[in-house]
N, C-alpha and C positions, 0 to 999 in steps of 0.2 A: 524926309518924306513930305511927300505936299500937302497943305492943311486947304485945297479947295473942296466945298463941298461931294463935286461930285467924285474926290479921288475915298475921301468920308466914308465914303456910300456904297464905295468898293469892297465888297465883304473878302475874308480868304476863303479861300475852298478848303474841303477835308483833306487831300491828298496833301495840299502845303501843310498844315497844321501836322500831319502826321509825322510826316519829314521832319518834322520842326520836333515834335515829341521826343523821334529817334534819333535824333540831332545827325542826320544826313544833311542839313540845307548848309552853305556855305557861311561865313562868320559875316558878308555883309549882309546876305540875304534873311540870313538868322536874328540881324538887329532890327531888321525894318520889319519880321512879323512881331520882333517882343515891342517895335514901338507900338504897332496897330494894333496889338490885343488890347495895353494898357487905355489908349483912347477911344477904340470899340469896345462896347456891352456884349453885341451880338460873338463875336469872334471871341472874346473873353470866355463868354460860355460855355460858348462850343468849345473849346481849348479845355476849361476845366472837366468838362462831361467827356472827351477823349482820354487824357490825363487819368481819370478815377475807371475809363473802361480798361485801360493798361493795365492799370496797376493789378483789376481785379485778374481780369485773361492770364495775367506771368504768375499770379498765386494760385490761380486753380494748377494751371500748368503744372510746379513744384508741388502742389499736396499729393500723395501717393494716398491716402485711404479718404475719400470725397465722403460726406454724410447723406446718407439719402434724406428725398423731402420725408416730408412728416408722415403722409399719408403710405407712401410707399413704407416707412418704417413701422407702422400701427398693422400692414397687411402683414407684412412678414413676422411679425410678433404673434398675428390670427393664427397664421400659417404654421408656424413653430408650435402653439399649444394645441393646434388639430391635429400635429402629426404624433402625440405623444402613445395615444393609443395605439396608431400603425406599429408605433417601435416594442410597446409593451406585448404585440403580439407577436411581433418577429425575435423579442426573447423568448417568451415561452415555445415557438416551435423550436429556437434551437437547442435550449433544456431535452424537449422531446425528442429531437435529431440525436442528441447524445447518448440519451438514456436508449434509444433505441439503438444506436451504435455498439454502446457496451450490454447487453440484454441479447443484440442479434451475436456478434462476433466474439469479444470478451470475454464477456463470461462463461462460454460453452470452451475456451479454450483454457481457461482459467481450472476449472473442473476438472480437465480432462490433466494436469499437471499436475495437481493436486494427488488424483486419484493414483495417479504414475508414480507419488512420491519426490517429484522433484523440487522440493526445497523450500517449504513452507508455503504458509496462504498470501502471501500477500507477492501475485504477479510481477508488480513493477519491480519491488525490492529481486525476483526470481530473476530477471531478466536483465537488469541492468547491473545492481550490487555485488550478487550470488553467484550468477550464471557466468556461461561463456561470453559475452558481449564488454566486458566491465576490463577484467585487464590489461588486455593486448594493446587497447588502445589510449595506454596512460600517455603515452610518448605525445598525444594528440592534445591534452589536454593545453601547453602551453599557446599555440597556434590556436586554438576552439577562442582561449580566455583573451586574444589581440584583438578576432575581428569581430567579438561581440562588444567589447572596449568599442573600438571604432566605430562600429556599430550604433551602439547608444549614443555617441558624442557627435555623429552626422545627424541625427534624429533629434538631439538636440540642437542643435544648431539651425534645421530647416524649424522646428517649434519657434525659437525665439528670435527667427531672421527678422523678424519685424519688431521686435522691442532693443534687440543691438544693431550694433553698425557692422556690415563685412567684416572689415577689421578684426575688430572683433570674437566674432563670429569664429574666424579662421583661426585667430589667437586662442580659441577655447579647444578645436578641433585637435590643434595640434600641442597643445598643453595635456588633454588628456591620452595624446597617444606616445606624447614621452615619456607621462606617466607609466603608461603600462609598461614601456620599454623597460623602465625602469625599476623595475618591479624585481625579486630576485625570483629565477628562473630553480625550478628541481633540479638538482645534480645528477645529471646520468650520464651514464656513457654507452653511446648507439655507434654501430660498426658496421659498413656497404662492402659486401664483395658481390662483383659481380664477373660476367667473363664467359667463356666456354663451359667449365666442372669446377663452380666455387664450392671449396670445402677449408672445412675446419678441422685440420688435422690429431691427429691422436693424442699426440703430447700436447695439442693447445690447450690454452685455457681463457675465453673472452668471458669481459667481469663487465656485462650488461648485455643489452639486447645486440640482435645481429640481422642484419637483413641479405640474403643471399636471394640471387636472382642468376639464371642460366638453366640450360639443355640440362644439366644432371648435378641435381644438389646433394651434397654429403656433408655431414656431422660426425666427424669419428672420436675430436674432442671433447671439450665441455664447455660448457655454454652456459654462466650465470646471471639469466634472464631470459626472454624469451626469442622466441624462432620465425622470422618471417620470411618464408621460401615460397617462389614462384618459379615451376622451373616443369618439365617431360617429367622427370624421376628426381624423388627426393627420399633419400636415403637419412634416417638418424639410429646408426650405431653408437655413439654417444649417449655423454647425460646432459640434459637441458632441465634446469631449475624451475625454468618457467614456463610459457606456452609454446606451442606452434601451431602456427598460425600460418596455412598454405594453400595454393594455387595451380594444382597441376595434373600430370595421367596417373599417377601413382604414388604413391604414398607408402613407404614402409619402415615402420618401427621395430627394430630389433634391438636398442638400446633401452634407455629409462630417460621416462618424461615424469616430472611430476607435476606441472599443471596440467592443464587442458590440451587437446586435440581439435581445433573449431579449422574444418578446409573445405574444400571445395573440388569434385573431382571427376577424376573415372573409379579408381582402383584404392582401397584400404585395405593394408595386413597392418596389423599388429600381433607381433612375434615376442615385443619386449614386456615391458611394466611401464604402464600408466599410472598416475596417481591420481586424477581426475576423473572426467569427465569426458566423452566426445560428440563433437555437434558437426554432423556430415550431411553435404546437402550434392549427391553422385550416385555413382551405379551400384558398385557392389563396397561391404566392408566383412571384413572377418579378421575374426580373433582368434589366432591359432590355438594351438593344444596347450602349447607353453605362454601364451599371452596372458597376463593378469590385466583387471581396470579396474582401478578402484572406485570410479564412481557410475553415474549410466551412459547412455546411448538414444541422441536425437539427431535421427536419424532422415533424411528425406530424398528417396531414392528408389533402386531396384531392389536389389538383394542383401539381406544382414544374416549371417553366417557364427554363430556362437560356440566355437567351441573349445575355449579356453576359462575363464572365469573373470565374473562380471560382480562386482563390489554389488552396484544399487539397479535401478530400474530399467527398461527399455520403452523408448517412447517411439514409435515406426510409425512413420506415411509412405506408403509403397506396394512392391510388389509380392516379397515372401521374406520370411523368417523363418530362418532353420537356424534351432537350438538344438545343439548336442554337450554342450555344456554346465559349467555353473551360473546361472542369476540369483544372486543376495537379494533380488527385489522382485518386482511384480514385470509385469507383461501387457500394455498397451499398443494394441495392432488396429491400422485400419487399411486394409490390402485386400490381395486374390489369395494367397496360400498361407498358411501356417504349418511346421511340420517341427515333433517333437520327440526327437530320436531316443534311442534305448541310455543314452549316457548324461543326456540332461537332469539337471535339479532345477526346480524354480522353486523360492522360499516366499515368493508374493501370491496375489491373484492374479489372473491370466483375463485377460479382455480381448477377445479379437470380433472386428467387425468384416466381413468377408462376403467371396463369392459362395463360399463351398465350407464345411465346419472343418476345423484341424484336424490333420493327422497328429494323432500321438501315442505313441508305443506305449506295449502294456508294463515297461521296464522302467518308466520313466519316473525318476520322483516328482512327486507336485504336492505343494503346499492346498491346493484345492482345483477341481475341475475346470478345466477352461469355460468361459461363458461365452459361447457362442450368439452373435446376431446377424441374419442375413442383410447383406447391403441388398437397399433397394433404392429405386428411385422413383420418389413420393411426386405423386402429383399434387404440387400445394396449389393449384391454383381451382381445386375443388374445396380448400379449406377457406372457412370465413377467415381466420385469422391472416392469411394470405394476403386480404383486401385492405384488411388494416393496414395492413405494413405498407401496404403499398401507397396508401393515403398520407401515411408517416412516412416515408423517402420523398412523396410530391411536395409534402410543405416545406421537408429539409433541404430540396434541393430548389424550390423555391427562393426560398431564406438566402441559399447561398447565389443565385442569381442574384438576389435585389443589392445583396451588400459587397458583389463585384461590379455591378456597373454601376452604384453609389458612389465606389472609390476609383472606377476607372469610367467614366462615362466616355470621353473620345476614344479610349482603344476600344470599348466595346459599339462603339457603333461603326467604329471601322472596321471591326471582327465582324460582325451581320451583314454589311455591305459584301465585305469579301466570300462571304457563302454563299451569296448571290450569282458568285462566278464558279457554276458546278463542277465542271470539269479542272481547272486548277486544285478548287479544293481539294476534290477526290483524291488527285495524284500527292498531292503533296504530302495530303494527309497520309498516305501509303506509306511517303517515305518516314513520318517523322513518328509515326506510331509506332512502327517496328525498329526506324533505323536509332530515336533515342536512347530506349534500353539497354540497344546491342553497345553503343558508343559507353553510355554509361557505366556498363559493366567492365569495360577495356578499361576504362579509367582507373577502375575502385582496385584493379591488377597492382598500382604503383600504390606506396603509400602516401605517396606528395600528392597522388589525383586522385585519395580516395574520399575527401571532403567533397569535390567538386563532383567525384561521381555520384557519392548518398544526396546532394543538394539538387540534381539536374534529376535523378530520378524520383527525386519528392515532386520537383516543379514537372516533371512527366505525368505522375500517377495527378496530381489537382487536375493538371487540362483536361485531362477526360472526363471530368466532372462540368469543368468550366466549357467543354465542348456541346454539350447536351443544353446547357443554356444559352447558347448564341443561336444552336438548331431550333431549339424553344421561340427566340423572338423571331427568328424568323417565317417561322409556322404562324407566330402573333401578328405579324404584320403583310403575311400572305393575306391573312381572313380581316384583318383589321382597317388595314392600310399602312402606309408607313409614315414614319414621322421621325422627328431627330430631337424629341422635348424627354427630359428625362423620364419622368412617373409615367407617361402616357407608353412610352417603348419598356417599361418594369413591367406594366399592365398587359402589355401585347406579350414580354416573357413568359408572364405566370399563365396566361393564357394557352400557349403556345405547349409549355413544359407539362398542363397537364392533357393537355392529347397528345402529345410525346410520349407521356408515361401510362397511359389507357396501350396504348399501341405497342409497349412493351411486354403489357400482362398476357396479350394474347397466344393461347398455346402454340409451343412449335413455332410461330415466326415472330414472337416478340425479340427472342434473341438475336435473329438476324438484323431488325430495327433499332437494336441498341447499336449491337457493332455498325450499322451503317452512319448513324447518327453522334457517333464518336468519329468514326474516320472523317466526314463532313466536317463536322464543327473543327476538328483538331486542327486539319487542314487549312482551315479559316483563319484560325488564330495565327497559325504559322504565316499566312498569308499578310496577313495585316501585320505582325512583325516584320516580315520581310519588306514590304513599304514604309513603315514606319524607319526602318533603319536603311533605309537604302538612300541614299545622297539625290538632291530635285537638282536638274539643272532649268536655268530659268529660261525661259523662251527668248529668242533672240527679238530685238524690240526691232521693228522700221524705221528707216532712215528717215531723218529728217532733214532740211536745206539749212546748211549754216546762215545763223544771223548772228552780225557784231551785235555787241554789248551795247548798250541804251550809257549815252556820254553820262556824265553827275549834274544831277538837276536839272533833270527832262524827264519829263513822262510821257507816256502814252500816246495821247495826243497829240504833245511836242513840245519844244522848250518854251518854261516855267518865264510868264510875265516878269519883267525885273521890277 
């Protein structure tokens, strides 16, 4: 390099120095900037002050969690201890949501089980332990305990994605699901026929459960376990140790069951002996002259027909009940007919709620006189107590607005956007209100779809909860304005939800404003799924005119002084 002054004096520019940082300059062009720093102040500087800006820019780069300034961290700390009251009161409404839950629904049903004799006081223990719901579906219990395994171990895993490495991560995921694999499984033996007329022939004998599925099912063997048939006609001449558990137009027992009866249908005879219980949710059942049951009847349907003998209680939603029979227990009705022929006994009290007071012959034994109560249909919304409640649904459903778009804010502001488009929502919503259910129910037919069908119908019945909130902010941001900041669209919700729910109370059309504003919202959400999961294709970009590549060591400008 040349040591005259004015070559001296020749500072380097940024761009050389850069290159020189990134070690892009060439190995002789490279020597003559590190001679010229060491004999330049100025360009030394500058070199040291680019150098320590690198270094800092590639380390923010790699930090994944940046610290906010100070000031920003002393607001958010304000902001944290102001919000503790908000949350202290969105506990206590949903205490309140609860209690008014089990007070409205619950309890009134709880009572009414009680009073029927159906198996002690404590509901959940009736229903899940005791009752019909608890058996049939032990088969289930292995599959239930993998994807909750799983389950937890994905949930941890997204927890401590930021204190492990992937790696990791993955190695815990899959550690805990070979554990479960690994686990030792109940010993059973489950048996699939299926075809045109699966049956279980007379001299057979299957030693566990059995699942028959076809046009015409028969059991003429025995069966030690229980019975899952889906089928037009399902026939048990046989004995079955365990449940059956069924699906179909008809239904008839002329053999011996000794668990339960829990089906779903057109048509019930029972001809044979039951040991149980049965839980029918169809048209007609009757228990013939020769039918024994040894325990009650819940029933929810048309018609229940008694005239055989009945071990325990009758618990009826429906349309009439004619007893010409024995009942060992009482008599719980709430229908249009009661009718109480010359051959009946009832050893309980008799409750029916009705259009019209029962017919009952002067022949008939009874443990005590039916209590009659006429149905009516109460105008609550001349009751104060009425307004209450209704103040207590506003805040419950408040509640549950705030702490779905708390945990989902872009799906819900893409669900409100989408309600904006009336006419899609409408229709769509048509289909997915009515058409989920229906699917749903197809499913719960199989036993392999019937997780996924109880699961899609939980996630069915929420939307329509979570429909009336999305209607809600958008009522909030008609009268508000809109906005896409989170608290301020919570505010426009709560807003929104309670002219939503004033507009509900009102006689005679509040109900068609519920159903509209369910179909709306449902619709929305569907909506906004459906774009969320539908694939973007990206716009096609405009051509540009090819340009060569810039030669090595040249810029812009043009080539780099030597």
């Amino acid at each position: 390099m040349s040591n005259t002054p004015e070559e001296k004096m020749k500072h380097l520019d940024e761009m050389t120095l850069l290159l020189y940082i990134e070690r892009q300059l060439d190995r002789a062009r490279g020597l003559e900037v590190s001679a010229h720093t060491q004999e330049c102040d100025s360009c030394r500087t500058l070199l040291r002050a680019m150098e320590r800006e690198s270094r800092l820019l590639t380390r923010a780069m790699l930090e994944e969690d940046e610290p906010l300034p100070s000031r920003l961290a002393q607001f958010q700390e304000r902001a944290r201890k102001s919000m503790q009251w908000i949350w202290g009161v969105a506990f206590g409404l949903a205490a309140t949501g609860a209690y008014a839950l089990y007070t409205t629904y619950i309890q009134p049903w709880q009572l009414q089980l009680e009073q029927a004799g159906f198996g002690g006081s404590n509901l959940l223990g009736l229903l899940i332990f005791q009752g019909a719901m608890w058996k049939g579906w032990q088969s289930m219990i292995t599959l239930l305990e993998v994807l909750a395994m799983v389950t937890l171990a994905g949930l941890g895993a997204m927890f401590f994605r930021r204190r492990i490495r992937r790696g990791s991560a993955l190695a815990l995921v899959f550690a805990g699901f070979c554990a479960v694999l690994a686990m030792p499984a109940p010993a059973s033996a489950t048996e699939h026929r299926g075809g045109q007329n699966p049956t279980v022939s007379k001299d057979e004998t299957i030693k566990g459960d059995v699942y028959l599925s076809g046009e015409r099912v028969r059991v003429e063997g025995t069966v030690e376990g229980d019975v899952f048939a889906v089928g037009k006609d399902i026939d048990i001449d046989g004995h079955v140790s365990g449940d059956v558990i069924s699906a179909g137009r008809y239904l008839r027992i002329r053999g011996t069951v000794d668990g339960n009866i829990r089906s779903a249908g057109n048509t019930a005879v029972i001809s044979g002996t039951l040991g149980k219980n049965i839980t029918w949710f169809g048209d007609v059942v009757t228990v013939d002259a020769t039918g024994k049951v040894g325990g009650g009847i819940t029933m929810f349907g048309g018609t229940l027909a008694i005239d055989g003998r009945l071990g325990r209680d009758i618990l009826f939603f429906g349309d009439e009940v004619n007893v010409n029979g024995g009942v060992g227990g009482g008599i719980r009705q709430k229908g249009h007919t009661m009718i109480i022929g010359s051959g009946a006994q009832v050893d309980g009290p008799i409750h029916f709620e009705g259009d019209r007071p029962a017919t009952v012959s002067p022949a008939a034994k009874l443990a005590s006189p039916v209590e009659f109560k006429q149905m009516e249909k109460k105008q609550h919304y001349r009751e104060g107590g009425y307004y209450v409640w209704q103040v207590i649904w506003a805040a419950a459903f408040i509640l549950f607005g705030l702490v779905l778009i708390a945990l989902m804010p872009k799906f819900s502001q893409d669900a409100v956007k989408s309600a904006e488009h009336y006419g899609a929502s409408a229709g769509l919503g048509v289909l997915v209100l009515f058409g989920v259910p229906i699917a749903a129910c197809i499913a719960c037919v199989t036993v392999v779809g019937l997780f996924i069908g109880v699961s899609t119908f939980f996630l069915w019945y929420a939307s329509l909860y979570f429909a009336q909130v999305i209607v809600g902010a958008v009522i909030g941001q008609w009268l508000m304005g809109r906005t896409s900041e989170l608290w301020p669209l919570i505010g426009r919700m709560a807003v929104g939800l309670i002219i939503l729910r004033l507009c509900t109370t009102i006689p005679h059309v509040g109900g068609w404003v519920k159903f509209a504003a369910i179909l709306w919202g449902i619709g929305a959400i569907s909506l906004a799924l459906y774009r969320r999961f539908q694939p973007v294709i990206a716009p096609s970009m405009p051509s540009v005119p090819y340009s060569p590549p810039i030669p090595p060591n040249t810029t812009v400008g043009g080539p780099l002084p030597a």
